[in-house]
MARBA-3410 file (N, C-alpha, C, O; in Angstrom, 1 decimal):
150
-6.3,67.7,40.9,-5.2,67.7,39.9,-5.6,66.7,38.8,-5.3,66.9,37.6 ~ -6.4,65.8,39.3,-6.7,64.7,38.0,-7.7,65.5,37.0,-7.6,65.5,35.8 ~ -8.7,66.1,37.7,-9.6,66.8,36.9,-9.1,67.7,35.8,-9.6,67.8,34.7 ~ -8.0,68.4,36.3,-7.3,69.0,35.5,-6.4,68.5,34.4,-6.4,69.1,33.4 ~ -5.9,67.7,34.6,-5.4,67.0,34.0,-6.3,66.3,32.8,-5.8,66.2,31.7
-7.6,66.0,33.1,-8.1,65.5,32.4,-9.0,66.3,31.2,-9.3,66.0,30.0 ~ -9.3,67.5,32.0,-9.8,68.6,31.4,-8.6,68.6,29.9,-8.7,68.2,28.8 ~ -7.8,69.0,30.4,-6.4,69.2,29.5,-6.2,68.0,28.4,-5.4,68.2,27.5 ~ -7.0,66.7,28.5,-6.4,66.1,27.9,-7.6,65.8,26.2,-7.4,65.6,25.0 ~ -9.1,66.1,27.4,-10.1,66.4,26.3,-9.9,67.5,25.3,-9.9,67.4,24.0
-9.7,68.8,26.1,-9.1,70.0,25.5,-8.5,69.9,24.1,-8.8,70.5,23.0 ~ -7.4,68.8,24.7,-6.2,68.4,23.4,-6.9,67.6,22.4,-7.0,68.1,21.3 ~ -7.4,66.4,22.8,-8.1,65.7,21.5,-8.6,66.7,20.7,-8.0,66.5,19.6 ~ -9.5,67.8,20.6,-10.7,68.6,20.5,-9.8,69.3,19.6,-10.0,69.3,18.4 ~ -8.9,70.1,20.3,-7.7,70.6,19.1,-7.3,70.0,18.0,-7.3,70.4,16.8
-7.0,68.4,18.6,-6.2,67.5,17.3,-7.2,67.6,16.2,-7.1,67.7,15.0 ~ -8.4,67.4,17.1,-9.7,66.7,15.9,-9.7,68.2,14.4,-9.4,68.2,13.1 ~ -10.2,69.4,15.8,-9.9,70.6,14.8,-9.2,70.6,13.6,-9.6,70.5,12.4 ~ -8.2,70.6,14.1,-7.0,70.8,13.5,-6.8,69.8,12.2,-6.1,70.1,11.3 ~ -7.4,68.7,12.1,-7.2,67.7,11.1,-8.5,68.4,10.7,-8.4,68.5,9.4
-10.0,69.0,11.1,-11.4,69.1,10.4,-10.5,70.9,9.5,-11.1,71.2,8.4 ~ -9.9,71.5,9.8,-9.5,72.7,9.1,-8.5,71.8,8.0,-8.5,71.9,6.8 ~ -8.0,71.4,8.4,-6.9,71.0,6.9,-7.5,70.2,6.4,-6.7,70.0,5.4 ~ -8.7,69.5,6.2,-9.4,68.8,5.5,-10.7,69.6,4.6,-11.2,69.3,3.5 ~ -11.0,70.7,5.3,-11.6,71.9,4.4,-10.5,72.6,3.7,-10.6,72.4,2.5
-9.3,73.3,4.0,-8.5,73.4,3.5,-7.9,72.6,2.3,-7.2,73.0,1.4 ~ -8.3,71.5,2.5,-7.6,70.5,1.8,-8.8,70.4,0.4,-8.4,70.1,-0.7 ~ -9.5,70.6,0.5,-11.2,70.2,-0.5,-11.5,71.6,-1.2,-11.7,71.9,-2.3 ~ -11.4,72.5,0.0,-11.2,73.8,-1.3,-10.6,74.1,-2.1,-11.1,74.7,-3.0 ~ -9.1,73.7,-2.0,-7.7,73.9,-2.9,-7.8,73.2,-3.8,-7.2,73.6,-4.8
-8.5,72.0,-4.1,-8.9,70.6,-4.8,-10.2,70.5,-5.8,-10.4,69.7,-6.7 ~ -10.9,71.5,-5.4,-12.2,72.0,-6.0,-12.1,72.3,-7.6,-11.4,73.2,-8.1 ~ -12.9,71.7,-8.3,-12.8,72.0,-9.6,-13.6,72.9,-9.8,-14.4,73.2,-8.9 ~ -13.6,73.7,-11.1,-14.2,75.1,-11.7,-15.9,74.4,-11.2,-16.2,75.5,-10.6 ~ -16.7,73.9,-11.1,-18.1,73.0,-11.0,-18.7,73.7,-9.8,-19.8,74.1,-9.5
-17.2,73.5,-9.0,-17.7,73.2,-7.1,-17.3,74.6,-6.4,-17.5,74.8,-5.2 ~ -16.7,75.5,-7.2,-16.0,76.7,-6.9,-16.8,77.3,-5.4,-16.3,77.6,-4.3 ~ -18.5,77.4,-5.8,-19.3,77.7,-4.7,-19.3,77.2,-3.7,-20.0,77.7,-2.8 ~ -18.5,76.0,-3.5,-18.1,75.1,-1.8,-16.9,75.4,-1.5,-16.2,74.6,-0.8 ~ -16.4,76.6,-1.9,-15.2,76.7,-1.9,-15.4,77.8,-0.4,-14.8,77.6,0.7
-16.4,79.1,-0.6,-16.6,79.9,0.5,-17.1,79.0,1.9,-16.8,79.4,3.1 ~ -17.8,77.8,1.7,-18.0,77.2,2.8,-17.4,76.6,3.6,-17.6,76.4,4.8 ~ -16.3,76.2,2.4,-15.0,75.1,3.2,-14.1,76.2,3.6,-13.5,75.9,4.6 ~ -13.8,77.4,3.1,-12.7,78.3,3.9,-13.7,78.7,5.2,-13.1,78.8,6.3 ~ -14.9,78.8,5.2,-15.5,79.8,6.8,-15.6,78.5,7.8,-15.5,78.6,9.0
-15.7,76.7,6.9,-15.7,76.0,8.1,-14.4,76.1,8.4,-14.2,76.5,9.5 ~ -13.4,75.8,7.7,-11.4,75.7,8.2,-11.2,77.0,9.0,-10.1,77.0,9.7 ~ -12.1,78.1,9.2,-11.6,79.3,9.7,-12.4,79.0,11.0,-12.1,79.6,12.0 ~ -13.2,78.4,11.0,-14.4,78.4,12.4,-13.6,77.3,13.5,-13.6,77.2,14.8 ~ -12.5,76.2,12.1,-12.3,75.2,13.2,-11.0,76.0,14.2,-10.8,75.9,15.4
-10.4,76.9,13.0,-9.1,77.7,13.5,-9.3,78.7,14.7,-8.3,79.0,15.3 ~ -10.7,79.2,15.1,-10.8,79.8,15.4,-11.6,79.1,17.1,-11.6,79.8,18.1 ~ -12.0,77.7,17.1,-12.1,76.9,18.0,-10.7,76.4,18.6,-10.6,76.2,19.8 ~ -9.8,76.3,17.7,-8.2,75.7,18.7,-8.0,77.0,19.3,-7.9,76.9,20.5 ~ -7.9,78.4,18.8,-7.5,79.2,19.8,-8.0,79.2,20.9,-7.3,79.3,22.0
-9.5,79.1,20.8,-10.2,78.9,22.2,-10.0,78.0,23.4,-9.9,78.1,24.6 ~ -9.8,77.1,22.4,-9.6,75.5,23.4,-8.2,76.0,23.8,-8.0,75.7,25.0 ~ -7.4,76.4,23.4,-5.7,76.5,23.9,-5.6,77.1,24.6,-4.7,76.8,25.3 ~ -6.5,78.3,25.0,-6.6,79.4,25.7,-7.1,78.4,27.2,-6.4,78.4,28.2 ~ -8.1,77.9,27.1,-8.5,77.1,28.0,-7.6,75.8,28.5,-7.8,75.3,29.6
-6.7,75.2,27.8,-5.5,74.6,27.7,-4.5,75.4,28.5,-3.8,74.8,29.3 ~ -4.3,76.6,28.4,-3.3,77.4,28.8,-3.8,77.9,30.2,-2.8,78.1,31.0 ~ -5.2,78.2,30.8,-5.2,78.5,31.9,-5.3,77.3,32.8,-5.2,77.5,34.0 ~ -5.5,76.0,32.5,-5.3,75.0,33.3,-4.0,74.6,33.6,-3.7,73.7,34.3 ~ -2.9,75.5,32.7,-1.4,75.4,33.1,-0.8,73.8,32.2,0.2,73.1,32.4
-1.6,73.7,31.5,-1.3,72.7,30.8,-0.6,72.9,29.4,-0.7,74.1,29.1 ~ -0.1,72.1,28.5,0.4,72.1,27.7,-0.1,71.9,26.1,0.1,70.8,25.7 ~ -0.7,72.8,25.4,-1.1,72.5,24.4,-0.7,72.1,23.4,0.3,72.7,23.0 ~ -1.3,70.8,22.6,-1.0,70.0,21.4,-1.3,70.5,20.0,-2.4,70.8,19.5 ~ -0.1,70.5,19.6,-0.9,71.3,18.4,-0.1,70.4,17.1,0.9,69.6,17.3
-0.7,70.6,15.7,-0.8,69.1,15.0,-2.1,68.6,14.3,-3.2,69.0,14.4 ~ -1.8,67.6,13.5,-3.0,66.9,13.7,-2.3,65.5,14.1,-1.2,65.3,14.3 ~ -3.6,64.5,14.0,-3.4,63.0,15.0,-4.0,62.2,13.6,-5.0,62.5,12.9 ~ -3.2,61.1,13.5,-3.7,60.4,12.9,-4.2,58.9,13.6,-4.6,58.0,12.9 ~ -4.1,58.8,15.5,-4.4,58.2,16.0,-6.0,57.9,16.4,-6.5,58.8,17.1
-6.6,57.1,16.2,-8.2,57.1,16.2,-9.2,57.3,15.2,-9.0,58.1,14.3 ~ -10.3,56.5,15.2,-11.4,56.9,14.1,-11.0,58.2,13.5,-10.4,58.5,12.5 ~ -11.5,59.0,15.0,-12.0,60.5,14.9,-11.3,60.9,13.8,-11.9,61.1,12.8 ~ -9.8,61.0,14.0,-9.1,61.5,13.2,-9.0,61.1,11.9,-9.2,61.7,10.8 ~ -8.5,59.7,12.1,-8.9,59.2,10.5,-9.7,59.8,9.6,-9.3,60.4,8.6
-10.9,59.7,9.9,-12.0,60.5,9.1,-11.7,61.4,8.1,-12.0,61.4,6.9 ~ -11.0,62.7,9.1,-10.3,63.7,7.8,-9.3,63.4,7.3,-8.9,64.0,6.3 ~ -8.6,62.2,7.9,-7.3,61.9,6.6,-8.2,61.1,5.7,-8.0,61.4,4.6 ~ -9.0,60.4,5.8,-9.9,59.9,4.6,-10.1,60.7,3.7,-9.6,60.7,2.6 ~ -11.1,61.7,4.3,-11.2,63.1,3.0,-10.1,63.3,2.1,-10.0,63.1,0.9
-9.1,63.7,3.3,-7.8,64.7,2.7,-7.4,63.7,1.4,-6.6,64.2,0.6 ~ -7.8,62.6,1.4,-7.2,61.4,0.4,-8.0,61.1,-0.9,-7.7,60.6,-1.9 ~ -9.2,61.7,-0.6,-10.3,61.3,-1.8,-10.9,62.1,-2.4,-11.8,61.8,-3.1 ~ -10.4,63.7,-2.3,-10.3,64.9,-3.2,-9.6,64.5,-4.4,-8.6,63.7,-4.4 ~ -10.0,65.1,-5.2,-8.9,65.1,-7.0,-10.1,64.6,-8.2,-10.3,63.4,-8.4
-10.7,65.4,-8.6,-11.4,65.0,-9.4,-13.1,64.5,-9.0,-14.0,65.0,-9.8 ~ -13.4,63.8,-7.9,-15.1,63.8,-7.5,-15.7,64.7,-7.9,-15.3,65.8,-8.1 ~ -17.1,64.1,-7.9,-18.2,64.4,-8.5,-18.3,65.6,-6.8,-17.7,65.6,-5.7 ~ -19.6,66.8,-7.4,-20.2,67.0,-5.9,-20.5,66.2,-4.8,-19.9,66.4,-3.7 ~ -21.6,65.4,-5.0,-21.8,64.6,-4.3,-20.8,63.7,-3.2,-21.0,63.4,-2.0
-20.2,63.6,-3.7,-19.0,62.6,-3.4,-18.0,63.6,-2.3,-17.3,63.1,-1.4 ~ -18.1,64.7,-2.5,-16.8,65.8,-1.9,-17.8,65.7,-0.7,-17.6,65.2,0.4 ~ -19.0,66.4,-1.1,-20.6,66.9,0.0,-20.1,65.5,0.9,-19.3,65.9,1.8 ~ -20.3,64.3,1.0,-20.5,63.4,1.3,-19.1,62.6,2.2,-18.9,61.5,2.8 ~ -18.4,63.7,2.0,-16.8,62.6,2.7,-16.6,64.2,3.7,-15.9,63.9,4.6
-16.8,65.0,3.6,-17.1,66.1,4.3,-18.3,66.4,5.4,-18.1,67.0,6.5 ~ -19.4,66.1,5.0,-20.0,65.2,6.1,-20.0,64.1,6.8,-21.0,63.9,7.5 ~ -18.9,63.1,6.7,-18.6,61.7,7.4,-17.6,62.6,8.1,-17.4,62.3,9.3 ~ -16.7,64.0,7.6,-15.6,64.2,8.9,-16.6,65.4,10.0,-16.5,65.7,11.2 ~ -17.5,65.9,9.1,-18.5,66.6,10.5,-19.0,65.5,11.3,-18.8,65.7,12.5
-19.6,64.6,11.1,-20.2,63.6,11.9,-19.1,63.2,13.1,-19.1,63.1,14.3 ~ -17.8,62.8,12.0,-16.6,62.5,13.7,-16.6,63.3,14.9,-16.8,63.0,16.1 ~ -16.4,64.7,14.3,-16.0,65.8,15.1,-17.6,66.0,15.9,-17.5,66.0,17.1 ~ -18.7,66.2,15.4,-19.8,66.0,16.2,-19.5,64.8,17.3,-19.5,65.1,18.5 ~ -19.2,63.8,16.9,-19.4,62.8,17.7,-18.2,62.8,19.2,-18.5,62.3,20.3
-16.8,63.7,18.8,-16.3,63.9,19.6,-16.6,65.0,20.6,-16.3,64.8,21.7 ~ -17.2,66.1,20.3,-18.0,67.2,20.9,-18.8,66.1,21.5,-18.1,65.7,22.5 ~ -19.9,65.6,21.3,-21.1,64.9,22.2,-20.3,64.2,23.4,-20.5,64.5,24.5 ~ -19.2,63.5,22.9,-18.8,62.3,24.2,-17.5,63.9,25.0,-16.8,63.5,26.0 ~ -17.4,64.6,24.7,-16.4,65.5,25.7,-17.4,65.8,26.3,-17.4,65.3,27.4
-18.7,66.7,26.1,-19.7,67.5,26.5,-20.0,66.2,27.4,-20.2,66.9,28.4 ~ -20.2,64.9,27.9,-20.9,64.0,28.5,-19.8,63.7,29.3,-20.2,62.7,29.9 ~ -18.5,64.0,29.6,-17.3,63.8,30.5,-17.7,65.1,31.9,-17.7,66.3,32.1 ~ -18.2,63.6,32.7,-18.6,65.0,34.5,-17.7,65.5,34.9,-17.9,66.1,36.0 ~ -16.4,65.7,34.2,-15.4,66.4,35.0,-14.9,67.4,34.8,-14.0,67.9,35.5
-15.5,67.9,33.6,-15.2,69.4,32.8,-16.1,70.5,33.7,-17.3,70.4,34.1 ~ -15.1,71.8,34.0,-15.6,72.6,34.8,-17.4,73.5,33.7,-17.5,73.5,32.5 ~ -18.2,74.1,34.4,-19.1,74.5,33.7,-18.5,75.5,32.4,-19.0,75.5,31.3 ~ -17.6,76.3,32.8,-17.0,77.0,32.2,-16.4,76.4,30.7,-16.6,76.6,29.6 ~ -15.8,75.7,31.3,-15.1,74.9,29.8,-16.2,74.2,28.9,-16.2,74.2,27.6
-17.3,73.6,29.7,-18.3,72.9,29.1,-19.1,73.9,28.3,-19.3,73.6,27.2 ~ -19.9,75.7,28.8,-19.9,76.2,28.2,-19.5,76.4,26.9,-20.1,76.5,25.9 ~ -18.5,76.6,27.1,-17.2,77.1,25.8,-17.5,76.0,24.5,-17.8,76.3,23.3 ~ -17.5,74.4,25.0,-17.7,73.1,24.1,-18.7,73.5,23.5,-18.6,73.9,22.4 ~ -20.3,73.6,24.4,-21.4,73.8,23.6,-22.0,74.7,22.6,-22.9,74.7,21.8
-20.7,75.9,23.1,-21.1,76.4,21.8,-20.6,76.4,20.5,-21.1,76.7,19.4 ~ -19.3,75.7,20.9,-18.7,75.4,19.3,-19.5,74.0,19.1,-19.5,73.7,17.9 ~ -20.1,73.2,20.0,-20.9,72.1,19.0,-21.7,72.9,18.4,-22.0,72.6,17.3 ~ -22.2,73.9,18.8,-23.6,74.7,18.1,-23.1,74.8,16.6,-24.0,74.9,15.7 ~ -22.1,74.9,16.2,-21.3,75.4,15.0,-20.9,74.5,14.8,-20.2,74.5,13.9
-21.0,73.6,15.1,-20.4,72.1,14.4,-21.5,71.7,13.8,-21.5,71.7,12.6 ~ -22.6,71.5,14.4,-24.1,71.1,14.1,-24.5,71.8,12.8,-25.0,71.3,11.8 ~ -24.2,73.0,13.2,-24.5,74.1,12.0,-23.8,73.8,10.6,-24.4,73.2,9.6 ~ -22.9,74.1,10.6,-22.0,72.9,9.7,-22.3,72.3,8.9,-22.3,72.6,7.7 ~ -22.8,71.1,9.6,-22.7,69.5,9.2,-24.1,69.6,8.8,-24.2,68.8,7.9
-25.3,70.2,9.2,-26.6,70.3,8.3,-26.3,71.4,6.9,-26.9,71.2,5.8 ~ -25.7,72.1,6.9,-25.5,73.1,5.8,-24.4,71.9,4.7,-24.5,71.9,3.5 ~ -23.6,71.4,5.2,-23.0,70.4,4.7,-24.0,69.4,3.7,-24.1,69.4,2.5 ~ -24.9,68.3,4.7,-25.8,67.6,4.6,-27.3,68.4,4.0,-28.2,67.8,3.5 ~ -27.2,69.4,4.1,-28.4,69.8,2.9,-27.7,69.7,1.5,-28.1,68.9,0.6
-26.8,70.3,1.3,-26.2,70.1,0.1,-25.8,69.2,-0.8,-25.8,69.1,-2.0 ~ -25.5,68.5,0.4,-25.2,66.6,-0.3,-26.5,65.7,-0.8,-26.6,65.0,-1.8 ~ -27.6,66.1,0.3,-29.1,66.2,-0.2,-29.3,66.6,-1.5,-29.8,65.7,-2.3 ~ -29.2,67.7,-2.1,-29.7,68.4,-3.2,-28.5,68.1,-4.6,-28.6,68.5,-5.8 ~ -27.7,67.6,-4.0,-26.7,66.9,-4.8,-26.9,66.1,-5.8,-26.0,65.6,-6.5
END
């Protein structure tokens, strides 16, 4: 029961984190000036990839009979991060957008790494993580080349 429980509770972070990493792409494309218009397709497919990771995670939330959190959190670094973003859109340079958008892929990486390293997640669920880190990763270098070339 604890495992379960616990499964459910990483699950939930993982959502919250989502859920704040899509409204913070959401939030930078809507914000985008005529300059940056071209980060605009990247920031809707990452907000749609994260949207498309909570269904997963809920699904897996829902067969452990548990209760899915839905929201975002402003409790923790993690989360912080994208309310940072969400706050320093309006006017920046590229650089600067590239650059506060890769500090919230880095969170969300960072919370993928420490769930994926919790021994109590069944293989199945752990599957499911590693592939959406695969797309986090993906991301956050497509992100960070940009900011590079910035």
């Amino acid at each position: 029961m604890e495992t379960t429980e616990k499964t459910i509770d990483v699950l939930n972070d993982l959502i919250k984190i989502n859920t704040d990493r899509a409204e913070g792409f959401e939030k930078a494309a809507a914000d985008l000036d005529d300059a940056n218009i071209d980060l605009k397709v990247l920031f809707d497919q990452s907000a749609e990839e994260s949207r498309d990771y909570i269904t997963k995670l809920a699904e897996y939330v829902g067969r452990n009979s548990g209760e899915t959190e839905t929201g975002s959190s402003i409790a923790g670094t993690l989360h912080r991060a994208w309310i940072d973003i969400k706050a320093t859109f309006g006017g920046s340079d590229r650089h600067s957008i590239l650059a506060e958008c890769e500090r919230g892929e880095d969170a969300i990486k960072k919370a993928y790494k420490e769930a994926l390293e919790d021994p109590e997640l069944t293989g199945e669920v752990r599957s499911v993580l590693a592939d959406q880190q695969q797309g986090i990763n993906a991301s956050h270098d497509r992100i960070k080349a940009l900011r590079d070339a910035a």
